[in-house]
C-alpha positions as CSV (number, residue, x, y, z in Angstrom):
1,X,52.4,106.7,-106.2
2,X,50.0,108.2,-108.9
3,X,47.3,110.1,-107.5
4,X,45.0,108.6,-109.7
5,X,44.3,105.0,-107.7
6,X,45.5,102.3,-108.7
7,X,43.6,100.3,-111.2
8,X,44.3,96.9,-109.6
9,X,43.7,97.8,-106.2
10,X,40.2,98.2,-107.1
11,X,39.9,95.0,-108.4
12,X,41.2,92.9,-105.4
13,X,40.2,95.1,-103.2
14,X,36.3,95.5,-104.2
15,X,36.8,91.6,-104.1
16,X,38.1,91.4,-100.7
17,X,36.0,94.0,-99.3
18,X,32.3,92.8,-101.6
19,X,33.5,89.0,-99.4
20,X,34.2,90.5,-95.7
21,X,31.5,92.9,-95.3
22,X,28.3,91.1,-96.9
23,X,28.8,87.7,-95.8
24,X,25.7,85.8,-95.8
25,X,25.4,84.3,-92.2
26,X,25.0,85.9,-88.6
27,X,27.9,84.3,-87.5
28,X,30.1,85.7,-90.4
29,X,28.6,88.8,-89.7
30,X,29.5,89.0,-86.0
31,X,33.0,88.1,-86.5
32,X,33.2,90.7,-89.0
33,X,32.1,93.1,-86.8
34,X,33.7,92.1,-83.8
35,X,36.8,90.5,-85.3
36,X,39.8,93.2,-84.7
37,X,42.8,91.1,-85.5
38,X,41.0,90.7,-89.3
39,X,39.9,94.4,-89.8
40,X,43.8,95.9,-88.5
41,X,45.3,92.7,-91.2
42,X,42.7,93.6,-94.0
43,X,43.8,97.3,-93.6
44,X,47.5,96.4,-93.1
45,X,47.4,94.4,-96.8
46,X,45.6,97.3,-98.5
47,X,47.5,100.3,-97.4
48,X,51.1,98.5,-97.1
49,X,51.5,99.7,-93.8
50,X,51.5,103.5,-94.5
51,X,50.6,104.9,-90.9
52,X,48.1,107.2,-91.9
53,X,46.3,105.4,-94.8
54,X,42.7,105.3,-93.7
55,X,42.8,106.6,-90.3
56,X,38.9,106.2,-89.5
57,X,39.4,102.4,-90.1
58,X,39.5,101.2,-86.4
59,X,37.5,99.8,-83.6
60,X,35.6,103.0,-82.5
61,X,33.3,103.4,-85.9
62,X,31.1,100.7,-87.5
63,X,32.7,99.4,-91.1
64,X,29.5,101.4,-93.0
65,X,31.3,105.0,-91.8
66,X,34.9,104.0,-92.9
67,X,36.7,106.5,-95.2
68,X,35.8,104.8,-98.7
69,X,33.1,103.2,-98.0
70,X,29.3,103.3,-98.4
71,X,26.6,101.2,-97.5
72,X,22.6,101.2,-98.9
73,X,20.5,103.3,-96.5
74,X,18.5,100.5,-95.7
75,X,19.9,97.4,-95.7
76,X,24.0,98.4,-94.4
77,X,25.3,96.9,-97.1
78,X,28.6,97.6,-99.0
79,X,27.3,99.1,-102.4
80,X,30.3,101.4,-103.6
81,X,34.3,102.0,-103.1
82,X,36.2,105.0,-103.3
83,X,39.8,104.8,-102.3
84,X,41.1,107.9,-104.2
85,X,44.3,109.3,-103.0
86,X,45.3,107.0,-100.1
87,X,48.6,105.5,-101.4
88,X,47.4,102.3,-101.7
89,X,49.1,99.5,-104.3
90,X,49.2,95.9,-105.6
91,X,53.0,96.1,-105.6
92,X,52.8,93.2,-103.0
93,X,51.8,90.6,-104.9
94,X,54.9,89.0,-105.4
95,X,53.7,85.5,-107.0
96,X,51.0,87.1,-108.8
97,X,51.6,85.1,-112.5
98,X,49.0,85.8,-114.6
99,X,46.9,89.1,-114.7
100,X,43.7,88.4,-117.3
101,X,41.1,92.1,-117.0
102,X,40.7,92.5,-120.5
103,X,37.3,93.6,-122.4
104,X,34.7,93.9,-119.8
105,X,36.2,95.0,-116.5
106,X,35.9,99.0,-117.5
107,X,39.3,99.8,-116.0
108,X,40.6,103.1,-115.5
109,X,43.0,104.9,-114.4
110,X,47.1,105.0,-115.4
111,X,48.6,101.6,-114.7
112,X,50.6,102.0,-111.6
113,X,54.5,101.3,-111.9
114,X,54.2,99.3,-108.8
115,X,52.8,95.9,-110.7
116,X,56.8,95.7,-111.9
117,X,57.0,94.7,-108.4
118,X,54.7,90.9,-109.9
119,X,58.6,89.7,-110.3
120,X,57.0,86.0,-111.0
121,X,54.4,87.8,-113.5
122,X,54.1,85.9,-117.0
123,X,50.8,87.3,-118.4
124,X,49.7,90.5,-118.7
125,X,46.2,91.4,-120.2
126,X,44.7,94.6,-120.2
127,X,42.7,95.5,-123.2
128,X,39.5,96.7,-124.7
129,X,39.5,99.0,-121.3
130,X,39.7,102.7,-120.5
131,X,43.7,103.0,-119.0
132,X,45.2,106.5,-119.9
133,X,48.7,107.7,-119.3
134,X,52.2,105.9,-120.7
135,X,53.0,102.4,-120.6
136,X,55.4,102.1,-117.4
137,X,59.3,101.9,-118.6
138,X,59.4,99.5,-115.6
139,X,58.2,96.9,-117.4
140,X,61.1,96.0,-119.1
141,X,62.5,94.7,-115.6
142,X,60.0,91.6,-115.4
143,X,62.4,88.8,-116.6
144,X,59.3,86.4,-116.5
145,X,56.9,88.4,-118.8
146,X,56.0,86.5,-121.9
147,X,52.7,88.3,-122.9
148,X,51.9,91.6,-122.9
149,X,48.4,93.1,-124.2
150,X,47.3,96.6,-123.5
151,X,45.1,96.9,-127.1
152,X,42.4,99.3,-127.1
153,X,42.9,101.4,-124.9
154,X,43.7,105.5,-124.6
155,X,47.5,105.2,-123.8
156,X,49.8,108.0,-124.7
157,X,53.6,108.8,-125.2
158,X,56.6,106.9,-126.9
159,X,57.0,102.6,-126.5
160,X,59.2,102.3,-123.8
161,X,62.9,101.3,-125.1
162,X,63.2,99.1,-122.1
163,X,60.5,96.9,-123.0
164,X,63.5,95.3,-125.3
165,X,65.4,94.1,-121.8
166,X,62.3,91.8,-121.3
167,X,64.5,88.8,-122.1
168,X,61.0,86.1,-122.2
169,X,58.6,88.4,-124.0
170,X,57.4,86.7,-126.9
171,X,54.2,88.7,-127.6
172,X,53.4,92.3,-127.9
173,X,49.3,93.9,-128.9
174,X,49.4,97.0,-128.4
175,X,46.7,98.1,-131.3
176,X,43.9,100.9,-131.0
177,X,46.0,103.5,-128.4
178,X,47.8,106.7,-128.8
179,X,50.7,106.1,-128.9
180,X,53.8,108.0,-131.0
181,X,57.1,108.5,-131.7
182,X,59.8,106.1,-133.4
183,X,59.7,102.3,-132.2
184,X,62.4,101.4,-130.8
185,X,65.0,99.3,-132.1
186,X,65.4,97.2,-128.9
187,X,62.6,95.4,-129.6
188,X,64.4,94.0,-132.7
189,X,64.4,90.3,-131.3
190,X,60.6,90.1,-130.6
191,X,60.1,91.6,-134.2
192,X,61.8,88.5,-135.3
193,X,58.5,87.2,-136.0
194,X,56.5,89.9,-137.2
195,X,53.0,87.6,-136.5
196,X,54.0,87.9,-132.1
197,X,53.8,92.0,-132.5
198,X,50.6,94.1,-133.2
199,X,51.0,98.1,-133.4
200,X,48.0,98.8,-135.6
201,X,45.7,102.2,-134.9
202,X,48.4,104.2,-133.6
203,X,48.8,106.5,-136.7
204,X,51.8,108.4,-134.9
205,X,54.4,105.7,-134.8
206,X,56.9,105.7,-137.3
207,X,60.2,103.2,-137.9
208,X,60.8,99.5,-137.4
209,X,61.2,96.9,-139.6
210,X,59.7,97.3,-143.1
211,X,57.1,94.2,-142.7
212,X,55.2,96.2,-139.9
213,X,54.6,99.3,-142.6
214,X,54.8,102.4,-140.4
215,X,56.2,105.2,-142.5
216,X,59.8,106.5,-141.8
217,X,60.1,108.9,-138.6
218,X,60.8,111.9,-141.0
219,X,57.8,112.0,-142.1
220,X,55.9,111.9,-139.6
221,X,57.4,114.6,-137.9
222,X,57.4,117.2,-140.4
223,X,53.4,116.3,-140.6
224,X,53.0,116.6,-136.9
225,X,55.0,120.2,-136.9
226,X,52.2,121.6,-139.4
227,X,49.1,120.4,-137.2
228,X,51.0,121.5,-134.1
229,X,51.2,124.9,-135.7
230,X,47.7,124.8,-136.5
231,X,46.7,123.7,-133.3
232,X,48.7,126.6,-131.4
233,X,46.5,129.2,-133.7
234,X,43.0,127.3,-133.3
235,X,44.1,127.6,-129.3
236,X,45.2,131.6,-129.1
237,X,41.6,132.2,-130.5
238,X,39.7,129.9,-128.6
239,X,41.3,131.7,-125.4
240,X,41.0,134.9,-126.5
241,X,37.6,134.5,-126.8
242,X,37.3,133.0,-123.8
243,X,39.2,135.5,-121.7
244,X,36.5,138.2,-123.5
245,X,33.7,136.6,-122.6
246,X,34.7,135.9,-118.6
247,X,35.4,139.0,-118.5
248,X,32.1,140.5,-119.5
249,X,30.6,137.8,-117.3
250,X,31.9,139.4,-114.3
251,X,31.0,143.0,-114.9
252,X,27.8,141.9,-115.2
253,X,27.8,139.7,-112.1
254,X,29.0,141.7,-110.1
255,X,26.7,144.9,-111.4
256,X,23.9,142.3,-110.7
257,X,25.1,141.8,-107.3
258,X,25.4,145.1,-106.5
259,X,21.5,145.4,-107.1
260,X,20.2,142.7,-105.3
261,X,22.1,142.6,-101.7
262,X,21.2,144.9,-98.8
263,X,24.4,147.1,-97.7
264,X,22.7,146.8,-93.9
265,X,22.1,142.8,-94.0
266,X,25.5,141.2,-92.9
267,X,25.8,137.4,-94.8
268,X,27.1,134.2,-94.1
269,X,28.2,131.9,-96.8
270,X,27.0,128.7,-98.3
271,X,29.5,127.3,-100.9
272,X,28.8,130.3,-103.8
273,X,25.4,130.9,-102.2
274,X,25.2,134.2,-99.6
275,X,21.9,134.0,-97.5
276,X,21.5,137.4,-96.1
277,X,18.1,137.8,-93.2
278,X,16.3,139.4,-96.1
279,X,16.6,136.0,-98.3
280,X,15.7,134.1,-95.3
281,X,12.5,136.6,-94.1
282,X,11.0,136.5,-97.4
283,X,11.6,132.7,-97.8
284,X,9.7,132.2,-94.7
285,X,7.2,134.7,-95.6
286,X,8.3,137.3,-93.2
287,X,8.7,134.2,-90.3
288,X,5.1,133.7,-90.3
289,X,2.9,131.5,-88.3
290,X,1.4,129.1,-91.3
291,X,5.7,128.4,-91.8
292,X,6.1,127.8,-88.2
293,X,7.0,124.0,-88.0
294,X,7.8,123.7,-84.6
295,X,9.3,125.1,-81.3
296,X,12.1,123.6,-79.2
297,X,15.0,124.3,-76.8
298,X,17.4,126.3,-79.0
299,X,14.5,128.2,-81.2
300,X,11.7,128.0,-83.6
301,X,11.8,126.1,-86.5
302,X,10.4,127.4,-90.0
303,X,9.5,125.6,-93.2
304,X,10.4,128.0,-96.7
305,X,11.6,127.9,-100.3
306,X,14.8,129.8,-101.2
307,X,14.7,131.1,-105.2
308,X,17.0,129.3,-107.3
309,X,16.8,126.2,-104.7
310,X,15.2,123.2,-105.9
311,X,14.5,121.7,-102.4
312,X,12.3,123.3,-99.9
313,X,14.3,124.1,-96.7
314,X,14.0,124.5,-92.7
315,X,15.1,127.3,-91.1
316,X,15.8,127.2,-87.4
317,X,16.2,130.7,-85.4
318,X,18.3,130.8,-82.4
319,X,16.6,132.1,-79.7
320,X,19.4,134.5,-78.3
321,X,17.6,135.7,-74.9
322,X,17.5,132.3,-73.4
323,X,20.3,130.5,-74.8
324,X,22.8,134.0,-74.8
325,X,25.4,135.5,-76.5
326,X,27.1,133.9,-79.3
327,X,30.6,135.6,-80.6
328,X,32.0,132.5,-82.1
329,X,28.8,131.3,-84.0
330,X,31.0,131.6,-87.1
331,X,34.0,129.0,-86.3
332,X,31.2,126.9,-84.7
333,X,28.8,126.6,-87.3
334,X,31.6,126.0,-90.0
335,X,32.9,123.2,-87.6
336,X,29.4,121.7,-87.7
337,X,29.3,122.2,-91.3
338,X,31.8,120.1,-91.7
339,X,30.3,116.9,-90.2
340,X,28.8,114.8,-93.1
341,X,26.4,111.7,-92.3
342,X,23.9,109.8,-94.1
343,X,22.0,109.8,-90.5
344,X,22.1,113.5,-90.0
345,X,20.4,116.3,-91.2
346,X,22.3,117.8,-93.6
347,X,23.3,122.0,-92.7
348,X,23.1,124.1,-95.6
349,X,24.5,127.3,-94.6
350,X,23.9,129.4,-91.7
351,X,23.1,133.5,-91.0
352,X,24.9,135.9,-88.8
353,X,23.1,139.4,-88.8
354,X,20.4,142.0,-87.6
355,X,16.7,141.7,-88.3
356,X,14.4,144.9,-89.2
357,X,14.4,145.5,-85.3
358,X,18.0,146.2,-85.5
359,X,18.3,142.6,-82.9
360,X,21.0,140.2,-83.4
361,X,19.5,138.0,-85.6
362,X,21.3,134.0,-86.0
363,X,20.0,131.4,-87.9
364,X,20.4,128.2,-89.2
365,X,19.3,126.8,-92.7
366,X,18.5,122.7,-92.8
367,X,17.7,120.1,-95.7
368,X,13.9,119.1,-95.4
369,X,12.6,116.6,-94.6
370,X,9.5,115.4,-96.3
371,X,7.8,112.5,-93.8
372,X,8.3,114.8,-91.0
373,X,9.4,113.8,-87.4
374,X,9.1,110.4,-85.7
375,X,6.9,112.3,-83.0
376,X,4.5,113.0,-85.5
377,X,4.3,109.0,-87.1
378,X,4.4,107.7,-83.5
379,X,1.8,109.9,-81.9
380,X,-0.6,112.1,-84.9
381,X,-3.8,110.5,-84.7
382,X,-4.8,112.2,-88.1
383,X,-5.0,109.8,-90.9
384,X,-4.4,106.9,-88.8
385,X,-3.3,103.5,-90.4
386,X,-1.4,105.5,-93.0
387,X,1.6,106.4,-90.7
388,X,1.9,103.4,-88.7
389,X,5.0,102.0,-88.9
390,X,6.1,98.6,-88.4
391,X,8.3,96.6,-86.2
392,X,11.2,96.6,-88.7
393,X,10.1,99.8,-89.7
394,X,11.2,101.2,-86.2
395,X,14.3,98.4,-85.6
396,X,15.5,100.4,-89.1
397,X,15.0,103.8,-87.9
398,X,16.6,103.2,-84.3
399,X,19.5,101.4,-86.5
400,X,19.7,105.2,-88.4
401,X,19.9,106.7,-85.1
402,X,22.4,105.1,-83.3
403,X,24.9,105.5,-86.2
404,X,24.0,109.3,-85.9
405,X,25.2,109.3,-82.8
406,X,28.2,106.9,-83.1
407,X,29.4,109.4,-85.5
408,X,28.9,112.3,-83.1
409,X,30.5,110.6,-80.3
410,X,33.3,108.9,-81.9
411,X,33.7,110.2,-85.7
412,X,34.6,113.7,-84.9
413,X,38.0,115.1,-84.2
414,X,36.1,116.7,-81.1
415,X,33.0,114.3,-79.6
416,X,29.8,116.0,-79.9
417,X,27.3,115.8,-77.0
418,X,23.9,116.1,-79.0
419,X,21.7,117.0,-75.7
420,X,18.6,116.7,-77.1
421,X,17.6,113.4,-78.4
422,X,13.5,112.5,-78.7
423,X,11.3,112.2,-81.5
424,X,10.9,115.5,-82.4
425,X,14.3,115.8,-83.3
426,X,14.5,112.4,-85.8
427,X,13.3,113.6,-89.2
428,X,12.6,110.9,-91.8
429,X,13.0,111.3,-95.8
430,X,10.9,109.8,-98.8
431,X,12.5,106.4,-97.7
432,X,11.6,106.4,-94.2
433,X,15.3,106.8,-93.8
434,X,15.5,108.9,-90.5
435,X,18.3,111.5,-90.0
436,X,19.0,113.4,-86.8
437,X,18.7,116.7,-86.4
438,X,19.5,120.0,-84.4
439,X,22.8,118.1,-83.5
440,X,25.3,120.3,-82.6
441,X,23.5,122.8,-81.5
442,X,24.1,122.4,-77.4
443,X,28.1,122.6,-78.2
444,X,27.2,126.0,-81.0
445,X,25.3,127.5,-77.6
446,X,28.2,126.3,-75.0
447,X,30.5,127.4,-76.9
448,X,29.6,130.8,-77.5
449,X,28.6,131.5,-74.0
450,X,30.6,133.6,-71.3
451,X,31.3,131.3,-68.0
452,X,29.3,134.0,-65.9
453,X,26.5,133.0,-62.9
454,X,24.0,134.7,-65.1
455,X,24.6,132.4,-68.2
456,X,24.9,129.2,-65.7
457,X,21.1,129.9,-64.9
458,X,19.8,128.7,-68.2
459,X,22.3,125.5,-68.5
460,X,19.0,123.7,-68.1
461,X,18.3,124.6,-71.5
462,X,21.1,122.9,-73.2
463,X,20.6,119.8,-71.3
464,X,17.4,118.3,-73.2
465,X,14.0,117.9,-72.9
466,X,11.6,116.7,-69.8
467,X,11.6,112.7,-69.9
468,X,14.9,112.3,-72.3
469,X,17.0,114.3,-69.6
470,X,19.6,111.5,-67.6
471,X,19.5,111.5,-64.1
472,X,23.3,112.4,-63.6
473,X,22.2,116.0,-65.0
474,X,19.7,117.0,-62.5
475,X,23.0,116.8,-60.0
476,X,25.1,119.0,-62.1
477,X,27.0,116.0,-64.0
478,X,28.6,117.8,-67.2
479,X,27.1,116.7,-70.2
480,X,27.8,113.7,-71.5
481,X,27.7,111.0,-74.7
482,X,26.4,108.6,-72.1
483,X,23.8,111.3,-71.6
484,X,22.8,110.4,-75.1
485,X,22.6,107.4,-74.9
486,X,20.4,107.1,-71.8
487,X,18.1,109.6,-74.1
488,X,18.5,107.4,-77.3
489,X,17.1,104.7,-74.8
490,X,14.1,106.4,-73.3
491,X,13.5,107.0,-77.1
492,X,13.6,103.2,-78.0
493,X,11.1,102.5,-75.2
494,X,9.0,104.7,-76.8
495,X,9.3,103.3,-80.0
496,X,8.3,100.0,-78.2
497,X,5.3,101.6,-76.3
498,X,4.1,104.1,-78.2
499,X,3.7,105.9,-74.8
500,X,6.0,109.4,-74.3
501,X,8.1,109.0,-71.2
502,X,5.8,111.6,-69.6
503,X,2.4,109.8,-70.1
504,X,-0.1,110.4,-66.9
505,X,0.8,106.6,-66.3
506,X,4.5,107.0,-65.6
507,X,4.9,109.0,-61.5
508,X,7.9,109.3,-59.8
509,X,7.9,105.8,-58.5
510,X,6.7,104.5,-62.1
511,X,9.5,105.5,-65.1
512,X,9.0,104.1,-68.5
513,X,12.2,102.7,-68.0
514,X,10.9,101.1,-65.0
515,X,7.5,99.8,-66.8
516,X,9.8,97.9,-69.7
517,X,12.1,96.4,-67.2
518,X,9.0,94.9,-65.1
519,X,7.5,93.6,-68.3
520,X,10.3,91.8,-70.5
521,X,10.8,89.2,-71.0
522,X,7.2,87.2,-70.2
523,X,4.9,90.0,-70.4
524,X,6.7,91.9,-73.8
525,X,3.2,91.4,-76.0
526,X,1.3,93.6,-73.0
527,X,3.3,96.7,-73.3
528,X,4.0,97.1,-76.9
529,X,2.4,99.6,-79.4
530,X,-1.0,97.9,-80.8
531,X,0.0,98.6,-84.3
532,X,3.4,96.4,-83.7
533,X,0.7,93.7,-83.2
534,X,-0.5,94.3,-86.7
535,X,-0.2,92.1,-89.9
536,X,2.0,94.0,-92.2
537,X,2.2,91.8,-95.3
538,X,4.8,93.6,-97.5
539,X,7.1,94.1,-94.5
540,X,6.5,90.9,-92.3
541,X,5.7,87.7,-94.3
542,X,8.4,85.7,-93.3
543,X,8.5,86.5,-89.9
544,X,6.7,83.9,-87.6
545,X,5.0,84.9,-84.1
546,X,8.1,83.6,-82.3
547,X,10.5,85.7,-84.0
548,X,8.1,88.4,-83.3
549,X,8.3,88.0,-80.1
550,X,12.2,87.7,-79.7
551,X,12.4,90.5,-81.9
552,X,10.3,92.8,-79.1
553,X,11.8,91.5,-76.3
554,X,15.3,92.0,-77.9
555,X,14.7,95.7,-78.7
556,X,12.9,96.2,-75.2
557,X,15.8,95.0,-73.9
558,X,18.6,97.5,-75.7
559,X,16.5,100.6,-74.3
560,X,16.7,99.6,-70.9
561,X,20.6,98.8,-71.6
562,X,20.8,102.8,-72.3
563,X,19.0,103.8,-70.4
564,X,20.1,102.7,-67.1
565,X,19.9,104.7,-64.2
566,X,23.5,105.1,-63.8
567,X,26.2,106.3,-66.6
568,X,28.8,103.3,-66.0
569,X,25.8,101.1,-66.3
570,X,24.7,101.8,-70.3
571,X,25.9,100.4,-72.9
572,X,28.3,101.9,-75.9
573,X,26.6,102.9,-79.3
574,X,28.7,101.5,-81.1
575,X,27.4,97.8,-79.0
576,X,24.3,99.1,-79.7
577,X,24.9,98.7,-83.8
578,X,25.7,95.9,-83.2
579,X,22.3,94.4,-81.6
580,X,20.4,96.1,-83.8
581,X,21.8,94.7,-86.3
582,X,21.9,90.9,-85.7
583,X,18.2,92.0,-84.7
584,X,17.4,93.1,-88.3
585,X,19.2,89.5,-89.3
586,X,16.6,87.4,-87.4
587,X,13.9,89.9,-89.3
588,X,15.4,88.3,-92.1
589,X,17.5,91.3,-93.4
């Protein structure tokens, strides 16, 4: 197969994809998602059974984080397709009789040889799109072909001889291409009426009959020698003074480089960029206090500006004494820089080096995030009414986090146990779009740790914070993704609440989880967040009290799912999506 993909594929396949995944009704919608005989036979049909086409197509991920696809940030639908390179075809259309794509379908793309396979194909109609490459010499094998039209378009190279063993073709446009070269005399019998054959706009063809006036190949040839000569002259010079000029560039690169990096300040790479502790110090202005953002389990968190970076960035510093030792940060952080998901935060690069104390010095450099945390729209009481966020506001942000954590647990070659999950760690863009953060960094600790007593005594620091932390841990369970979930639960009921999990309220015979459970489903309207109570008139007007209601009770219901007491008890994430999901349906989503 080409490695460009194929043209038709695209066609049926945005088709058949555009109809499974953003069917209208909540029963079409379920069976999509729950449906596993129709996803394995969609895949089967698109990849022709090749084993490893598409390997992240199965049960485990939601359809929005398949290989090739992408769906809207905020409302998880399909909005683009991109099946480069995966050996997929349309060679198994066998009755396939009539292919009409001409003027405004934009294709591009070499047509694959594969559509020879249409055996029962009488109609082919590509032009006025943008195909490159060589008309396929399989074509002349389709015994049932009667029309072929490939006009205006950029295709290249000679007219296939074979075209001429096409015994039903009665009609040949091939105007406004590029192509060359003699036309062959096999197509004699369709030239026997010159009015069924078009060749215009390809000024390189030469021969054939007299009535389609293309100049003998002798010609032609002699004046295609003198502009390849000229062509070959125009190129040595162009090259030449390309080669010069690279070359100067990088003396004076390099001599610039040279200038501006400190011999003492060990780097770690991001793409071209090298951030060095010096970059990172005076990006931070020298780690100060008014840059300080936060402080958590693994370090402090700074906000800075990097020259030459558009974006302002976050910087978190690893705090070495209480989380240890770390001699494979390197092949940890690249692992982690690796993992790509709208729902998390996106790593930048990382540092490995010594500050000005001469200390081992390890960093980490994050996007920013411009709204903030979810702690600080949940619980800052500055500028109240302006951060309050709505009921679908939260369903979509607990929608964003449980496919963060779907992809941790179940997208990864190795699952990642996140350790840490509360509002502080749930950052939110321009869009309210919320993306998880510091995940990662509890398997970048554990595994840079030596197994000695003395590290064992600050596990507890790996293991989250005070309210989000599953009961199995305080026995010595090893951590987890059901740990996560049982944290992405406690966080839910917060979202519900508006009340931490370690609110004065809550004693040891009185858990958050507890309160929810007592309350749903006849009390729901006593325990929510006020502000959930609140008209919202751009975000609610279609939702009646009812559907309020069920709506509360529905997401009270999926935190105390996850976060039941015991493991075996809570429910999968990728369930979770699910819920959420229908629940964003009855919003009217």
């Amino acid at each position: 197969m080409r490695t460009y993909m194929s043209i038709f594929f695209l066609c049926f396949a945005s088709q058949i994809l555009v109809y499974y995944f953003l069917s209208s009704s909540a029963t079409t919608v379920a069976l999509a998602l729950s449906s596993r005989t129709d996803k394995l036979a969609l895949k089967e049909t698109l990849t022709n059974g090749v084993p490893d086409s598409l390997p992240s197509w199965n049960e485990s991920l939601y359809f929005c984080e398949w290989q090739g696809i992408t769906c809207g940030s905020r409302h998880m639908r399909v909005i683009s397709l991109h099946f480069e390179n995966q050996t997929l075809g349309v060679g198994r259309l066998k009755r396939l009789q009539v292919l009409h794509l001409t003027n405004n379908n934009k294709l591009q793309g070499e047509i694959p040889m594969e559509l020879s396979n249409c055996i029962n194909i009488k109609v082919i109609n590509l032009g006025f799109n943008q195909l490159i490459g060589r008309i396929p010499t399989r074509f002349g094998s389709m015994m049932q072909l009667i029309e072929l039209k490939l006009s205006a378009n950029n295709l290249v190279g000679t007219i296939p001889s074979s075209l001429g063993n096409a015994s039903s073709l009665q009609w040949l446009s091939l105007t406004q291409n590029h192509l060359e070269g003699s036309i062959p005399d096999s197509l004699e019998r369709v030239f026997s009426n010159v009015s069924a054959i078009s060749l215009t706009g390809n000024k390189n063809l030469c021969g054939g009959i007299p009535q389609l006036k293309f100049p003998p190949c002798s010609k032609v040839l002699a004046k295609k020698h003198k502009r390849s000569l000229k062509k070959k002259l125009i190129l040595i010079s162009v090259i030449g003074v390309v080669l010069i000029s690279f070359i100067v560039f990088i003396i004076f690169y390099f001599l610039s480089r040279k200038t501006k990096m400190l011999p003492s300040s060990p780097s770690s790479q991001k793409g071209n960029l090298m951030i060095t502790y010096r970059e990172l110090h005076e990006a931070t202005n020298g780690f100060s206090s008014s840059n300080l953002v936060g402080t958590g389990s693994f370090g402090s968190v700074y906000k800075g500006s990097l020259l030459n970076f558009e974006k302002p960035i976050v910087v978190k510093v690893l705090n070495l004494k209480t989380c240890g030792g770390a001699k494979s940060f390197k092949a940890e952080r690249e692992a982690l820089g690796k993992m790509k998901h709208r729902n998390l935060v996106k790593i930048l690069t990382c540092c490995s080096s010594v500050d000005y104390k001469g200390e081992e010095f390890k960093a980490i450099v994050f996007e920013f995030m411009p709204k903030g945390s979810l702690e600080k729209l949940l619980h800052d009481k500055e500028g109240s009414g302006i951060h309050n966020l709505s009921l679908r506001q939260r369903v979509d942000i607990a929608l964003d986090v449980a496919h963060a954590l779907n992809y941790l647990h179940n997208g990864t070659e190795q699952a990642i146990v996140h350790c840490d999950i509360k509002p502080s760690n749930v950052l939110l863009d321009d869009d309210i779009v919320a993306h998880l953060g510091d995940f990662g960094l509890a398997r970048l600790i554990l595994g840079t740790r030596d197994h000695s007593s003395k590290d064992q005594v600050n596990s507890s620091t790996i293991k989250g914070s005070i309210g989000y932390v599953p009961p199995e841990y305080g026995a010595g369970v090893p951590v987890s993704p059901q740990g996560d979930v049982y944290s992405f639960g406690i966080l839910l009921l917060e979202m519900l609440t508006g009340k931490r999990p370690t609110d004065n309220m809550f004693s040891q015979n009185l858990s958050l989880h507890k309160f929810c459970k007592m309350k749903i489903p006849v009390e729901i309207l006593e325990i929510v967040d006020s502000h959930l109570l609140m008209p919202f008139p751009k975000d609610q007007t279609l939702m009646t009290e009812k559907n309020i209601k069920e709506c509360l009770v529905m997401f009270a219901e999926i935190g105390v799912a996850c976060s039941e007491e015991f493991a075996t008890h809570r429910v999968l994430t990728k369930d979770v999506i699910v819920k959420l999901f229908l629940q964003n349906m009855i919003m009217g989503r």
